[in-house]
N, C-alpha and C positions, 0 to 999 in steps of 0.2 A: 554909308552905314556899315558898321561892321557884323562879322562874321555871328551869326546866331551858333552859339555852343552848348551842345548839351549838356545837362547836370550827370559828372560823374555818381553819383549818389541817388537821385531823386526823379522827379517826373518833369519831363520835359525839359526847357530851356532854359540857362541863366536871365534874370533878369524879372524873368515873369510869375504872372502867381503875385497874393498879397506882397503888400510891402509893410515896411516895419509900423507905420502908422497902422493899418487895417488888422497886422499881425496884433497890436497890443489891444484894439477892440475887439478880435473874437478870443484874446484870452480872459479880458473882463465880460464879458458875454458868457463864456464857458464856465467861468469862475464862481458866475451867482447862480447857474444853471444847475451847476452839479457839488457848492458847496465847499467848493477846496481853491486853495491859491494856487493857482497856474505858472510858472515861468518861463519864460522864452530863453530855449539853449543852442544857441548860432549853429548850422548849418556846418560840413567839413567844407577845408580847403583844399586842394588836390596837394597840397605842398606839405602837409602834417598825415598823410597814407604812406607806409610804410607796405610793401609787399615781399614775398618771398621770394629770390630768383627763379626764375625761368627755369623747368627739369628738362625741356626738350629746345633742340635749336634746328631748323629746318633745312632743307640739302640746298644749294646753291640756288637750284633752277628754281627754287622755289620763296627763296629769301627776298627778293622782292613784291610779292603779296603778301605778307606777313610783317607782323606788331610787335613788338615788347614795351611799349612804352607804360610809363606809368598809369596816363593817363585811359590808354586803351583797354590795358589789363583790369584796370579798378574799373569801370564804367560797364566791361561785359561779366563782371564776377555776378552781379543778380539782376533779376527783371524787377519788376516794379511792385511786387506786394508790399502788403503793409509789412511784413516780417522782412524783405528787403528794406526798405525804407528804413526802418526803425536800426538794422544793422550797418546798414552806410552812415545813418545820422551818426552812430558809435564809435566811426572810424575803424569798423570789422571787417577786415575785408581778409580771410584767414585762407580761403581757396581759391584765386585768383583764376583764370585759365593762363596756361602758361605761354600758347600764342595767343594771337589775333589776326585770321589769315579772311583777306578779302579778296577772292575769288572776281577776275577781270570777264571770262567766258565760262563757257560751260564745261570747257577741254579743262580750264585750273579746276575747279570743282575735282573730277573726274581724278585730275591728277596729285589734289591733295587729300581725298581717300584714299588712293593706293599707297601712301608715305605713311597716310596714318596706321593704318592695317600693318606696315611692317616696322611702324615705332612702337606697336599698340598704346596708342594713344587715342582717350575718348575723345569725339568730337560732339558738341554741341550747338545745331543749327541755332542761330543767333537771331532771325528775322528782324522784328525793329526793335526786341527785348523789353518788349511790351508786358510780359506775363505778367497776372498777376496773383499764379498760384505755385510757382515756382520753377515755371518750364524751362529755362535757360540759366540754371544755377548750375557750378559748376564742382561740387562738390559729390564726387563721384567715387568717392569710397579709395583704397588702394589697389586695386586690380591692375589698373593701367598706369603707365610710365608717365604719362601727362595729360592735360585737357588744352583741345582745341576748341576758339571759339568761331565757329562758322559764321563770315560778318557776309550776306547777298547782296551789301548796297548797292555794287555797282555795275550791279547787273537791274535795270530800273527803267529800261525802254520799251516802248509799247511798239511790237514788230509788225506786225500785220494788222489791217485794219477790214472785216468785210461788212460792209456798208449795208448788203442786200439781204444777209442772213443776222444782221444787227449784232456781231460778234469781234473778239481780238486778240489776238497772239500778244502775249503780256509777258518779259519776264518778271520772274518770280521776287525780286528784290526790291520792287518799285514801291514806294509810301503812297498812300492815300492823295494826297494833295499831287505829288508826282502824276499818279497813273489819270488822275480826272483833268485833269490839265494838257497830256498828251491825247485825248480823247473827245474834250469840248468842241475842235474845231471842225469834228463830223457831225454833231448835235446830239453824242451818244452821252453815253454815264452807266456806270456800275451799279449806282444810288446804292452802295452797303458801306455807310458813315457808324462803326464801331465807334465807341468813345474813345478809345485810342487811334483814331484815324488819320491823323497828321501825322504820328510817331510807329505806325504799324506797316507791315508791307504785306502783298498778295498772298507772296506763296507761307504766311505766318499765318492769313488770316483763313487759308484755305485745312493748315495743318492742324489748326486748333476745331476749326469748324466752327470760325465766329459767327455773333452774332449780331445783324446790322439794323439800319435804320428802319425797314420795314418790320413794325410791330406784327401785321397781321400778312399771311400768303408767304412772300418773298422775306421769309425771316435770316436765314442762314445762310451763309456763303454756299454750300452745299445745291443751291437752287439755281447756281449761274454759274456753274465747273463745266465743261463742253468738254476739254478733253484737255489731260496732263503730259507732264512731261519731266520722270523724276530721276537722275542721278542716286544708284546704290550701289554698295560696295563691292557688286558681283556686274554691275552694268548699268545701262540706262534703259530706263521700262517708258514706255509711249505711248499711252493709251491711243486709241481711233476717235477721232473728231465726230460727232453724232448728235443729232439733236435727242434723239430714245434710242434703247435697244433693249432686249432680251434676250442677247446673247449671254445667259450663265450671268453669276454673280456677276456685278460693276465691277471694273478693274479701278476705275477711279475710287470708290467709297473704301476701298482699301486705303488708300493713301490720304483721302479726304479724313480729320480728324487723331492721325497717325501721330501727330506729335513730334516728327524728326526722326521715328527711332524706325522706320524700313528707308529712307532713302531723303533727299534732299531735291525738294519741289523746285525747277529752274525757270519752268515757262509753264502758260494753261492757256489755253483755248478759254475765253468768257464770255458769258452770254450779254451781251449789254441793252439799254433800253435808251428810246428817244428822249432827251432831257425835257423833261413835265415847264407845260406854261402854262397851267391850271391848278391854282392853290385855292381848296377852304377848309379854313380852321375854326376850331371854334373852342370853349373849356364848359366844360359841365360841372358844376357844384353840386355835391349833397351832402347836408347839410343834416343835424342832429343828431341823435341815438342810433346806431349800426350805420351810420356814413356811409363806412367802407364796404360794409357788406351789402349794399345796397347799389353801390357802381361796381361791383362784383360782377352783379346781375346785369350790370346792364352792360357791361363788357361780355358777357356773355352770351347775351344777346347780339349782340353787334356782332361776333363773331362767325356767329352760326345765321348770320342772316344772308352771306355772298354777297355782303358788298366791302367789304375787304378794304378798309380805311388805311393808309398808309401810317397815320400815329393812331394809337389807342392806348395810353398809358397812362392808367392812375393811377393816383397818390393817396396815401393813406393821408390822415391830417398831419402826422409828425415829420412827414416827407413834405406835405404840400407849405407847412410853417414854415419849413427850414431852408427848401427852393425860393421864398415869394412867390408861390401862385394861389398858395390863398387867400382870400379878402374876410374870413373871420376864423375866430379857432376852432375847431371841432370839427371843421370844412375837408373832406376829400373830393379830390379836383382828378376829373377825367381828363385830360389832355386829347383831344381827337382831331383829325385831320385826314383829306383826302386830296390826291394831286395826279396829274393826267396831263398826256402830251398831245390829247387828241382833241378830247371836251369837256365842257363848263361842266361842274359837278353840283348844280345847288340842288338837282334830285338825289343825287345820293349824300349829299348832305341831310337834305331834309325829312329823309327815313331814317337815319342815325338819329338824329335829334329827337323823333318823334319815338323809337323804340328809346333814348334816357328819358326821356318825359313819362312816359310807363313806367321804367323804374324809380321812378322820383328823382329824377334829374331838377336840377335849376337850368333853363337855360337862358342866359340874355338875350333882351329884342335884340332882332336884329345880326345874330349872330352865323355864322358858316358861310355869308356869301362869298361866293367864287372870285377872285382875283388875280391876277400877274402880279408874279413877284417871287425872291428866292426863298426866304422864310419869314415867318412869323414878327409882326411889329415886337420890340423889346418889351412896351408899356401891356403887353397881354399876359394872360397865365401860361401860357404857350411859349412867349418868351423869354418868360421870365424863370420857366423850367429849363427850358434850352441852356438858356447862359447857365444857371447856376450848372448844368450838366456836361459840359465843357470845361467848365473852369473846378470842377469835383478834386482832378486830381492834384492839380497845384494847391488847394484848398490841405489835401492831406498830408503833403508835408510839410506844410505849415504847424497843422495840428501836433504830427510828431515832433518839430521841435519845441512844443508847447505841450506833450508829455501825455496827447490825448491820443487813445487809443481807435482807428478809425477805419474799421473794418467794414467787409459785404461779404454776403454771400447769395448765390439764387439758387433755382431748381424749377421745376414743372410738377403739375399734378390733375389731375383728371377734375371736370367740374365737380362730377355727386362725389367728391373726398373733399376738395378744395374749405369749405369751410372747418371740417374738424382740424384738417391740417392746418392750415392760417393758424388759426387757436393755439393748439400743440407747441407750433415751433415757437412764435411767439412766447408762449410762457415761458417752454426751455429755456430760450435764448434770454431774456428779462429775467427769467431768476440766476442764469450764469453770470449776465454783468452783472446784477445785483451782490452776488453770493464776492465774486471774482475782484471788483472795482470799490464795490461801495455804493457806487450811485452811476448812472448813464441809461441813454437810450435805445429804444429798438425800433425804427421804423418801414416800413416795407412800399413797396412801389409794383405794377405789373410794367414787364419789360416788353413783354411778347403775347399774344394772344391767339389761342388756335380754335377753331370748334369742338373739340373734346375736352380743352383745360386751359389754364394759364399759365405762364413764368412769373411768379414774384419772386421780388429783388427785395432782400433784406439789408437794411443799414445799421452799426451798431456804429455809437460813438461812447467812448466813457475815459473815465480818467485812468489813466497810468501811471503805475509806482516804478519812479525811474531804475533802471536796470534790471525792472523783472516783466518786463511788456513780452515779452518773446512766452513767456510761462505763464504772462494772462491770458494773450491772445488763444494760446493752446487750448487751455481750460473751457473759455467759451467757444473757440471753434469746435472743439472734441464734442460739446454738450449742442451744440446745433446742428452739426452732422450726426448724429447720432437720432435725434427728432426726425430729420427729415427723411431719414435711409427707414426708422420704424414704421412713421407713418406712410411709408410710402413712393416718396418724392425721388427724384433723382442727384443725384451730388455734384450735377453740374449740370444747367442748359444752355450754359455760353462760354464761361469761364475756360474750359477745357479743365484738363485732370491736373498736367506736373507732377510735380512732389505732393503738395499738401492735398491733395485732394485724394491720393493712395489709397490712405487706408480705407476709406469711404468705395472709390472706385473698384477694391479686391472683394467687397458686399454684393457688391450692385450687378456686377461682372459676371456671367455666367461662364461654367464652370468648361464645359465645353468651347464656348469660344474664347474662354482664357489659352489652352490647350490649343488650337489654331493659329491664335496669333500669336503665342511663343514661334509656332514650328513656320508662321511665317516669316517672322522675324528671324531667325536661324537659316532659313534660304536666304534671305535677300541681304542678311548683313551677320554670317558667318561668325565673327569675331564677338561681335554685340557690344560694335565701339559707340554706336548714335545712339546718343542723349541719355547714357545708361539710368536707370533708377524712376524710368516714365512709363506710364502703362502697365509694365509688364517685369519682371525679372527673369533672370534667366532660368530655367528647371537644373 
C-alpha cells in the first residue's frame, strides 16, 4: 500500500472524502436546496503553487531539522478553517513560513528558539495544523525577519507508563490514533476523541484547551493534564506531577489553553482511564412544535441529574436531516450514551430515559441496553451521526470546491439565558446568510453539556459568489459574533481563539487579566517571537 499523504490545501488525506461521483450529487442536492447552479472547480495541484523564497536559511547545526521544500512550506502556511480552505482552493498561498524545522528532542526545540531569538524570526508551533480558527497562520505582519513553522511530529512517544496511578508521560507531538495505540496494550485510553483526532496531537490539543468525546464531566483536555513540561524562550518550566494542589495559582492552566505564544508543550504527565466494556446507547426523538426546545430540557435534566452520560448530544431538526438521524422532518434527535470499564449500565440508562420521557422524549422499545462493543451499529441514529461527524471535514471541502460556503461556530451559556440566546443568534446568524448569500442554512447541535448550561454548535451552509467568500464569510461571522458576545455567550468553548476569533476574544477578555498575560508573556518569551498576533498583542 502506498504512503497516505496529506492534502497540502485541505483536510486530511489524498484520496479520501467524497469522490467525483457523490461530489456531483451533493451539488445537485445543494442546487435545488438553495436555488442556484452549483459548479465543481478542481482542487490545487502542489505543481501549479508558486511561493516566495525562503528570507531566512538556518546555521549548519541546524540545517538538518529543517524544510524548504515546496511542498512543506505550502501545507504549514494555514490550518484548516474554512477561510483556509477557501484560500488554498485559490491557489493563495501569499505568506508561506519560511522554514519548516522538525524538532528530533527536546535539546533541538531548545536550540531552535535560541537561533530564532537571534534571527528574530516568528516561530509558529505547528501541532497537527488542525486549527480551525486561524491558530498556525503565518502571516505575522513585518516585525520579524521571517516565520518559522514549529512541526512536534517526531517527537510522538509515550515514555512512561504508571499502571497503578492510571497515568503517562506522553510526548507532546504524538496524533490521536499514535498516542491510543501506544497505550492499548495496558488497557488504558485518554478517551478525548476531538473531531480532529487522527490529524491533531497532545501537546495542540492541551494548548488550545480542546474539546473531546465526553459530552458531560470529562469535557476538556484540561481534566486529564497531571503535569507539564514546556520549552520557552528564557528556559524550560516543569510543573510538579500531582493529582490536586492549592499551592497558589496552577502553573499548568497557565500554559493549558495558551496557544503557543508563552512556550512550547514537549511532554505532560496524563491522566488516563481503564478502556470502557460497557456501552448503552440509545437516540431520543422529539418530535413536533418547540422539538428542540423541548430536548433542551431534557438535556438539562440529564445534566444536573449525576449521572454523567458519556454522549449527550442533540440535534436540532436541520442537523438531525442533514446527519441521517432523523426518521421524520421536524424531528430533534438526542444522541445519549453511557460507557464504563467496571459495570453494566442499564440503571443509569434507565433514568436517563425516564427523565426524556418527562420531557416528551420518544423513546424506542427496547432501547439503551448494555452491551460489548467499541461503538454504536452504523444502522442507528447514533451511528449514523457519528459517521456523518467524522467525515464533516472532508465533506467541506468538497463544498468549497462547489463554491458553498461552510462555516461553524459554538459557544456556552447558562441554562435561565439559553432559550433567548438560541433565539437571538439564530435570527442574527439567518438574517446574515440571508442578507449576505441569498439563500442558506442555519442549524445548531449541543456539543457539550454542564449543569449550569450548554455548548451549542452552530452550522451555516450557503452559497458563495466565487472570489468574494472571504468577504461573505466575514460579514456573517462579524453578525454572529457579535449576537453571541451581546447576549452573553462566550466566543469560543472548544475552538480556541487564533486569529478570527480576536476581535471577539479582546470583548470577552477582562481588562486586568488582559494586563497579566501581556506581562507574562513579556517574561517567558522576551522577544514575543511565539505565534505573534494570538491572544494577546504586545502593549
Amino acid at each position: 500500500m502506498g504512503e497516505r499523504v496529506r492534502k497540502f490545501w485541505g483536510w486530511g488525506v489524498e484520496g479520501e472524502g467524497p469522490g467525483a461521483d457523490q461530489a456531483r450529487g451533493i451539488a445537485q442536492l445543494l442546487s435545488t436546496r438553495f436555488g442556484v447552479a452549483l459548479d465543481f472547480v478542481a482542487p490545487p495541484r502542489i505543481e501549479e503553487i508558486s511561493l516566495p523564497p525562503p528570507r531566512l536559511a538556518p546555521p549548519a547545526a541546524l540545517a538538518d531539522l529543517c524544510s524548504t521544500t515546496l511542498f512543506d512550506r505550502a501545507s504549514r502556511t494555514y490550518g484548516k478553517s474554512y477561510r483556509d480552505i477557501v484560500r488554498g482552493h485559490a491557489r493563495r498561498f501569499e505568506h508561506p513560513p519560511d522554514l519548516v524545522a522538525r524538532p528530533r528532542t527536546e535539546a533541538d526545540v531548545v536550540r531552535l528558539l535560541d537561533w530564532a531569538a537571534s534571527a528574530r524570526a516568528a516561530v509558529i508551533p505547528y501541532g497537527g495544523g488542525s486549527s480551525v480558527v486561524g491558530g498556525v497562520g503565518c502571516d505575522v505582519g513585518d516585525a520579524y525577519e521571517g516565520v518559522v513553522s514549529l512541526d512536534l511530529g517526531a517527537l510522538d512517544r509515550v515514555l512512561e507508563v504508571d499502571r497503578v496511578s492510571r497515568a503517562a508521560r506522553i510526548q507532546a507531538g504524538v496524533f490521536g490514533p499514535a498516542l491510543e495505540a501506544q497505550i492499548r496494550p495496558h488497557g488504558l485510553t485518554l478517551r478525548h476523541y476531538p473531531q480532529s483526532f487522527e490529524f491533531s496531537s497532545l501537546g495542540g490539543w492541551i494548548v488550545t484547551r480542546s474539546g473531546g468525546h465526553y459530552a458531560t464531566l470529562y469535557t476538556h483536555i484540561d481534566e486529564f493534564v497531571e503535569g507539564l513540561r514546556i520549552v520557552t524562550p528564557i528556559g524550560v518550566v516543569e510543573t510538579r506531577r500531582l493529582p490536586g494542589s492549592g499551592a497558589g495559582p496552577s502553573p499548568d492552566r497557565l500554559f493549558i489553553g495558551s496557544e503557543g505564544i508563552l512556550g512550547v508543550v514537549t511532554e505532560a504527565w496524563m491522566r488516563l482511564q481503564d478502556r470502557p466494556s460497557f456501552r448503552a446507547q440509545a437516540s431520543v426523538r422529539f418530535a413536533g412544535e418547540h422539538a428542540f426546545q423541548r430536548g433542551a430540557e431534557a438535556v438539562r435534566r440529564l445534566s444536573q441529574s449525576g449521572l454523567f452520560p458519556t454522549n449527550c448530544r442533540l440535534l436540532d431538526p436541520g442537523e438531525a436531516a442533514t446527519s441521517g438521524a432523523a426518521s421524520a422532518p421536524g424531528e430533534a434527535v438526542l444522541v445519549l450514551g453511557f460507557e464504563s470499564a467496571d459495570h453494566p449500565l442499564d440503571a443509569w440508562m434507565a433514568r436517563a430515559l425516564e427523565l426524556c420521557r418527562d420531557a416528551g422524549g420518544l423513546v424506542p422499545e427496547g432501547a439503551g441496553a448494555t452491551r460489548r462493543g467499541e461503538s454504536a451499529p452504523r444502522d442507528t441514529a447514533a451511528g449514523a451521526w457519528r459517521d456523518a461527524f467524522l467525515k464533516a471535514p472532508y465533506l467541506r471541502d468538497t463544498l468549497v470546491c462547489l463554491g458553498v460556503l461552510s462555516e461553524t461556530f459554538e459557544t456556552a451559556i447558562t441554562w435561565d439565558r439559553f432559550e433567548a440566546f438560541h433565539a437571538g443568534v439564530m435570527q442574527a446568524a439567518q438574517e446574515a446568510v440571508t442578507r449576505v448569500c441569498g439563500a442558506g442554512s442555519v442549524a445548531c447541535r449541543f456539543t457539550h453539556a454542564y449543569p449550569d448550561g450548554p455548548a451549542p454548535y452552530y452550522t451555516v451552509i450557503a452559497p458563495a459568489r466565487r472570489g468574494s467568500e472571504l468577504a461573505q464569510w466575514a460579514e456573517i461571522k462579524a453578525a454572529a459574533s457579535e449576537a453571541i458576545l451581546r447576549l452573553g455567550g462566550t466566543i469560543t468553548h472548544h475552538h480556541s481563539v487564533g486569529r478570527d476569533h480576536r476581535p471577539g476574544y479582546d470583548r470577552e477578555r477582562p481588562d486586568g487579566f488582559a494586563r497579566a498575560l501581556a506581562a507574562a508573556k513579556s517574561a517567558l518569551d522576551p522577544a514575543w517571537l511565539l505565534n505573534p498576533g494570538v491572544l494577546i498583542d504586545r502593549p
